[in-house]
C-alpha positions in Angstrom: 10.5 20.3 34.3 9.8 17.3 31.9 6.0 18.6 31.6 6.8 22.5 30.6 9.1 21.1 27.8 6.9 18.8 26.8 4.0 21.2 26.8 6.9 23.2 24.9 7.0 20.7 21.6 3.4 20.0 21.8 2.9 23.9 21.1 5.6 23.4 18.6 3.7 20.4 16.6 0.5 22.3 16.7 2.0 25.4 15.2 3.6 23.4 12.7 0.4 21.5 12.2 -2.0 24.7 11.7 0.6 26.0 9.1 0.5 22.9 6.9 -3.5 24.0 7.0 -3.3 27.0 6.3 -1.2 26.2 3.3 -3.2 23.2 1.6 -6.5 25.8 2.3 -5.8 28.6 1.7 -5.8 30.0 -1.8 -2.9 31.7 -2.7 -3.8 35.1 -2.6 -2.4 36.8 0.0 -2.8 35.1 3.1 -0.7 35.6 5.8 -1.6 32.5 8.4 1.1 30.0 7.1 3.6 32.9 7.7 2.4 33.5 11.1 1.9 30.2 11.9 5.7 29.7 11.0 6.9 32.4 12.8 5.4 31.4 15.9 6.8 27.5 15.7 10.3 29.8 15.5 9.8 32.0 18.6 8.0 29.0 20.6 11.8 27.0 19.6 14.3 29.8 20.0 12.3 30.0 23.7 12.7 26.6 24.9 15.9 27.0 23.8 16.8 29.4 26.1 14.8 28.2 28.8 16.6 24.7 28.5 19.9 27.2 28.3 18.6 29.0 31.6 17.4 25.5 32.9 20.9 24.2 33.1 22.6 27.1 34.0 20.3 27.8 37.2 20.7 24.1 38.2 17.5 22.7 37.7 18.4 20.0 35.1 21.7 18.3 34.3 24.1 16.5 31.9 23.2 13.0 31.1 26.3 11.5 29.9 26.3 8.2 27.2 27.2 5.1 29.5 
């Protein structure tokens, strides 16, 4: 379980990476990477949302509480 999420934010990071290329490299007229790069970091997030959601819910992972 720890590995998929991890594997998760690593996707995340490199999303976030290539859109911080695409926006020092590209010149500005009319590229549509950054935006797409973007928009995958969001649907890669809202998904291991839900699967951490789905994760808990099935049983697979629990509350830690603060001791």
């Amino acid at each position: 379980m720890n590995y998929i999420i991890l594997l998760f934010f690593i996707f995340i990071i490199y999303s976030l990476g290539s859109a911080l290329y695409y926006m020092m490299n590209d010149s500005g007229g009319g590229s549509k990477r950054m935006v797409k790069a973007l928009t995958i970091r969001v649907a890669v997030s809202i998904a291991l949302f839900v699967f951490v959601l789905f994760s808990f819910w099935m049983g697979w992972i629990k509350p830690a509480g603060v001791a």
